[in-house]
C-alpha positions in Angstrom: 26.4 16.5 114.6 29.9 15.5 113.2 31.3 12.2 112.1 35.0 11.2 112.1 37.5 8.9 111.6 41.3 7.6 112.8 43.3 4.9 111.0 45.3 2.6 112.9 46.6 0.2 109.4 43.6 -1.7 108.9 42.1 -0.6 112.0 39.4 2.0 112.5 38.0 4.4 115.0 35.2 6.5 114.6 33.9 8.6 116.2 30.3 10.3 116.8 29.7 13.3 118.0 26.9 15.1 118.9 26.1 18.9 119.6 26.6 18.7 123.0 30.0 17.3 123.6 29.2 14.1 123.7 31.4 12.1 121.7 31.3 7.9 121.1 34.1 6.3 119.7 33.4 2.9 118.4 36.4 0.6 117.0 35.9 -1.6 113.5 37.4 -4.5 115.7 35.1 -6.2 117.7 32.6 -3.6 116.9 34.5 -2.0 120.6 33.0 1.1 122.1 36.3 2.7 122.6 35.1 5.8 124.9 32.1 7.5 125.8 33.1 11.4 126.7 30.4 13.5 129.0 30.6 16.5 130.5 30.5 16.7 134.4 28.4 19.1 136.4 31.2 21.5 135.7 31.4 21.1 132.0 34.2 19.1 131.8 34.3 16.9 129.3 35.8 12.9 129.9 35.8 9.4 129.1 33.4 7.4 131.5 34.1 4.0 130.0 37.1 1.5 130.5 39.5 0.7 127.7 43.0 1.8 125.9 44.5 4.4 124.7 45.9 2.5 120.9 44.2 -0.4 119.0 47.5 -2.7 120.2 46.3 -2.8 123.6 43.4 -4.0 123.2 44.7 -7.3 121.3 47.2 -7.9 124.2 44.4 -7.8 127.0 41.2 -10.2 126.0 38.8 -8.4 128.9 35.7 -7.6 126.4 36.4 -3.4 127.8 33.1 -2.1 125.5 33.3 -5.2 122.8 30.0 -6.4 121.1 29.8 -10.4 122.2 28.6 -12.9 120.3 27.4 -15.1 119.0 26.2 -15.7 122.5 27.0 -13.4 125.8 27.9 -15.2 128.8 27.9 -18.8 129.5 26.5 -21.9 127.6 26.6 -25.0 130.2 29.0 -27.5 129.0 29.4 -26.3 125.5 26.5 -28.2 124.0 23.6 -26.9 122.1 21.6 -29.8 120.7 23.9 -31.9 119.2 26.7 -29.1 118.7 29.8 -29.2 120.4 30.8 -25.7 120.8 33.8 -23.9 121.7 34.6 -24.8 125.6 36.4 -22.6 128.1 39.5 -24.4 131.0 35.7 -25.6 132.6 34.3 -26.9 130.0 31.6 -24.0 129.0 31.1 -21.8 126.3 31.6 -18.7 127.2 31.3 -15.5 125.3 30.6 -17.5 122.3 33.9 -18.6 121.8 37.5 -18.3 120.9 37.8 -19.7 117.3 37.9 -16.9 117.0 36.4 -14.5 119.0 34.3 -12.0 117.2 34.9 -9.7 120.3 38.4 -9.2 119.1 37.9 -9.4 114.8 37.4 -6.9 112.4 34.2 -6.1 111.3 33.4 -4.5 108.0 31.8 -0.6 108.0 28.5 -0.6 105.8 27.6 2.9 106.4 27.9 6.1 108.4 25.4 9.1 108.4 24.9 12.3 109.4 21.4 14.2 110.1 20.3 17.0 111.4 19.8 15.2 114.8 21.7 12.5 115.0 24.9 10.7 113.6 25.6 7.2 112.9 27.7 3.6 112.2 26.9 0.7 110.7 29.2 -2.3 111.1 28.7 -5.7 109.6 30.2 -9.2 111.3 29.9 -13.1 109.2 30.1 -15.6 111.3 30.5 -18.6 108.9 28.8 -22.1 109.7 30.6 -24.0 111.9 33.0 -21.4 113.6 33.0 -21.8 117.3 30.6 -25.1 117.2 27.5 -22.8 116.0 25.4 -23.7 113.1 24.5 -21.5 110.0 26.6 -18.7 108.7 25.2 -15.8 111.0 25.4 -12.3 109.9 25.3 -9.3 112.1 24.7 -5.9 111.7 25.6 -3.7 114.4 23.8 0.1 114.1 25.6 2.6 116.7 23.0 5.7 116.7 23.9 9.0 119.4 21.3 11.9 119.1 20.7 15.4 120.3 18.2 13.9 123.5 21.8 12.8 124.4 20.9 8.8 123.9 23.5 6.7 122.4 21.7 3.7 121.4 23.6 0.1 119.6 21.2 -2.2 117.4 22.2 -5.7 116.8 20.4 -7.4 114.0 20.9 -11.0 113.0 20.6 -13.0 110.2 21.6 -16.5 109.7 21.0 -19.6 106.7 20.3 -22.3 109.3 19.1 -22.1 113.2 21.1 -21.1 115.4 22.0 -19.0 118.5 21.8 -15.3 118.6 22.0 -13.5 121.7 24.7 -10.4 121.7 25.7 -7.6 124.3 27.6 -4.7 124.2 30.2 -5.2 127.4 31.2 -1.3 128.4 32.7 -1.3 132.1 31.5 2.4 133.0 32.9 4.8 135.9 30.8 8.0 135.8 34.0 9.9 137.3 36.1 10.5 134.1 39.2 9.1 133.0 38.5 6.8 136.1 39.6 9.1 138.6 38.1 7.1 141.2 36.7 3.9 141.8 32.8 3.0 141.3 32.6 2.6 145.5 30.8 6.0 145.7 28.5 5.5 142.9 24.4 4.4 143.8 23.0 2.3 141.3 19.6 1.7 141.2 18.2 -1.7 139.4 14.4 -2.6 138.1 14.5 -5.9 138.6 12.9 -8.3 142.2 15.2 -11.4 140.9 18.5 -12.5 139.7 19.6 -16.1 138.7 21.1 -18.6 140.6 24.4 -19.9 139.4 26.7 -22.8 139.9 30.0 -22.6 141.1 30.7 -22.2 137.1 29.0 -19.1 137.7 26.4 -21.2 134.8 22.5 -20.4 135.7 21.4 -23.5 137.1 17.9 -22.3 135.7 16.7 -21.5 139.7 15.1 -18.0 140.1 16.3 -16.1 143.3 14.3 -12.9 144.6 16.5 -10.5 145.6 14.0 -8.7 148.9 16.7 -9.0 151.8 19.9 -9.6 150.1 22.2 -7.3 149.4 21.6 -7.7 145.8 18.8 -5.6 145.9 18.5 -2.1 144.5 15.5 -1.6 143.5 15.8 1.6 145.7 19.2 3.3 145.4 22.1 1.8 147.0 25.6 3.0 147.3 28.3 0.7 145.9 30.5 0.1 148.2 28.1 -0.9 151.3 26.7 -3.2 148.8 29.4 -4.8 147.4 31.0 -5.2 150.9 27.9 -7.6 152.0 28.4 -9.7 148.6 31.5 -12.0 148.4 33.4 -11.8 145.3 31.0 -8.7 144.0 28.6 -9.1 141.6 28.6 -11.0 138.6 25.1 -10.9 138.2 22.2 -11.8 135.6 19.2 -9.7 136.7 15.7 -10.3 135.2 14.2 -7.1 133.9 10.8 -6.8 131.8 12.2 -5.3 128.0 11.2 -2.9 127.5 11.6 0.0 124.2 10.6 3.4 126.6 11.6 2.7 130.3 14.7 2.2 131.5 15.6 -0.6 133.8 19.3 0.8 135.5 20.1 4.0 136.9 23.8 4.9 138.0 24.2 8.2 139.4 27.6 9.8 140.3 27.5 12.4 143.0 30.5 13.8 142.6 30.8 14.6 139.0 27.1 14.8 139.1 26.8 12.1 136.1 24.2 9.8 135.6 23.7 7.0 133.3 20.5 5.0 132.5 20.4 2.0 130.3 17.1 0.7 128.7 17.1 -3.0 126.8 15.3 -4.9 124.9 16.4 -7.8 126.3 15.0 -9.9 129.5 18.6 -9.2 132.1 21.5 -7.1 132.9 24.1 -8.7 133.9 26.2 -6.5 136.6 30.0 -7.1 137.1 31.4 -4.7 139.4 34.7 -5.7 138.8 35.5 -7.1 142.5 38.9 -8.4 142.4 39.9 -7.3 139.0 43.3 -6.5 139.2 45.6 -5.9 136.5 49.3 -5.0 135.8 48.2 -3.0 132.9 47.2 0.9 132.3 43.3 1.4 131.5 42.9 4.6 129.6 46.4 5.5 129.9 46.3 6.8 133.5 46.0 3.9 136.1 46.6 0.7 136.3 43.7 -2.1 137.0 42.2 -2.0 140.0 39.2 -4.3 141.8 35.9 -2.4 141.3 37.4 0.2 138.8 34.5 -0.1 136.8 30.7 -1.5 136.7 30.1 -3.9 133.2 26.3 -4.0 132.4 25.7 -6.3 129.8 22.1 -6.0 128.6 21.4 -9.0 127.0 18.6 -12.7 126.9 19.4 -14.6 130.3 22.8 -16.1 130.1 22.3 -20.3 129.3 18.5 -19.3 128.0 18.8 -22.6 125.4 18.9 -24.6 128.5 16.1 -23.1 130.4 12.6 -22.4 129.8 11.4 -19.6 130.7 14.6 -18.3 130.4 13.4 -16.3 126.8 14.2 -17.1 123.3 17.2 -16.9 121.4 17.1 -19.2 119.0 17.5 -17.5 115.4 16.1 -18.8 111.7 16.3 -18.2 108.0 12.9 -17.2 107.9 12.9 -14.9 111.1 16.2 -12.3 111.6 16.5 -11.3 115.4 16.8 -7.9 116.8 17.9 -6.4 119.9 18.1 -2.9 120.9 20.2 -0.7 123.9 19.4 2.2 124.7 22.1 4.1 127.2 20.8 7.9 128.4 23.8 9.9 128.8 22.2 13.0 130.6 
């Protein structure tokens, strides 16, 4: 097990590796998973995550490649939480918690690192102060990045905050189980523990309707390739899908035939939501070796049910003084 690090000025990138040449490097700013590196059925060892190549990228091209969101993932409808007015995207919804600033895209403050026998380890600490973005309470975050010898990387978020408020983070990593990108995600088969996704407006904003997903395209709770998937689904996914959480089991599989890769993610939380990256395309270089491309890579966002505050049944993510909220991911990298 190693632990390393790179300066970039006051930026940071550490790295985690473990004794099987897996390697995580996580940025101090936005808390960004910078790369995940595998090795294939062959032993060759590359990234299988979208980002950049150098720290200045990443703050010309706002696309959340392996951020931490918060204080809320996905959207809140029409930017109002009780009798907050929060941050508002062109449509008039809060989206990602927010620009003012973004805590996708600050720098967040190393606590700790470690190094065991079995596993290695970062600990990065976020204030949100009261008021930024709309939200209440000044919410801090604690963001634990953990990678073992079983080969699991897991990331912890655990909140605390001075006055209610909202608390319901993700870790946004576009993945592409081929390395370095070399292909698209077309010929990947994802499978998906979940019979229902959420309806959503035209906002893409849950309308709080429930939608099972038997004969539809969306389904895959058996395996499905890709690319005859996405072909049946206009505009590809951009998907909330309910899942039981679960701390043992995971609830997605992605399996790469050709580099023989496969990935399963296990949440705490209540949904994925899947963004394949259907017409994403972008005059910029992701991980120095192509440029943007629709379906280049597959975002899973484990996270509470996007617009829960406005829902019921949608799960709770509503944090106090006297109760500090966590959530746990847990990605398999075998």
């Amino acid at each position: 097990m190693k632990f390393s690090k790179q300066g970039f000025g006051k930026t940071k990138w550490y790295t985690l590796t473990n004794d099987n040449q897996i390697s995580i490097t996580i940025s101090n700013i936005g808390a960004t998973v910078v790369a995940i590196n595998t090795p294939d059925k062959n032993g060759n060892v590359e990234n299988i995550t979208l980002g950049f190549k150098t720290p200045e990228e990443y703050t010309k091209h706002h696309d959340y490649f392996g951020a931490t969101v918060a204080r809320s993932a996905g959207r809140i409808g029409n930017a109002e939480w009780r009798d907050f007015k929060l941050d508002n995207d062109s449509e008039g919804n809060n989206i990602h918690g927010g620009n003012n600033p973004s805590i996708s895209y600050e720098r967040w403050t190393r606590i700790s690192s470690f190094t065991r026998l079995h596993e290695v380890g970062l600990v990065l600490k976020y204030l949100s102060h009261d008021g930024e973005n709309g939200f209440p309470g000044n919410l801090t975050i604690n963001a634990i990045f953990r990678l073992n010898n079983q080969n699991q990387f897991s990331v912890t978020y655990i909140g605390h905050t001075s006055k209610q408020t909202i608390f319901n983070p993700t870790t946004h990593i576009y993945f592409n189980l081929s390395g370095n990108n070399k292909r698209t995600i077309d010929d990947e088969l994802l499978t998906v523990d979940s019979s229902s996704i959420t309806e959503l407006d035209k906002q893409k904003v849950p309308t709080g309707n429930l939608l099972n997903v038997d004969n539809t395209p969306f389904n895959f709770q058996s395996r499905q390739q890709l690319a005859g998937a996405l072909s049946k689904i206009e505009n590809g996914l951009d998907t909330p899908y309910i899942v039981q959480p679960s701390k043992e089991h995971p609830q997605l599989q992605l399996n790469d035939p050709t580099s023989g890769r496969k990935l399963k993610v296990q949440t705490s939380a209540n949904s994925l939501v899947l963004f394949s990256s259907t017409g994403f395309n972008g005059e910029f270089i992701v991980n120095g070796t192509r440029e943007m491309t629709s379906q280049l890579g597959l975002a899973i966002e484990p996270q509470m049910l996007p617009d829960a505050v406005h829902h019921s049944g949608f799960g709770n993510v509503i944090i106090s003084p006297s109760k500090p909220m966590m959530y746990q991911n847990v990605y398999y990298l075998n």
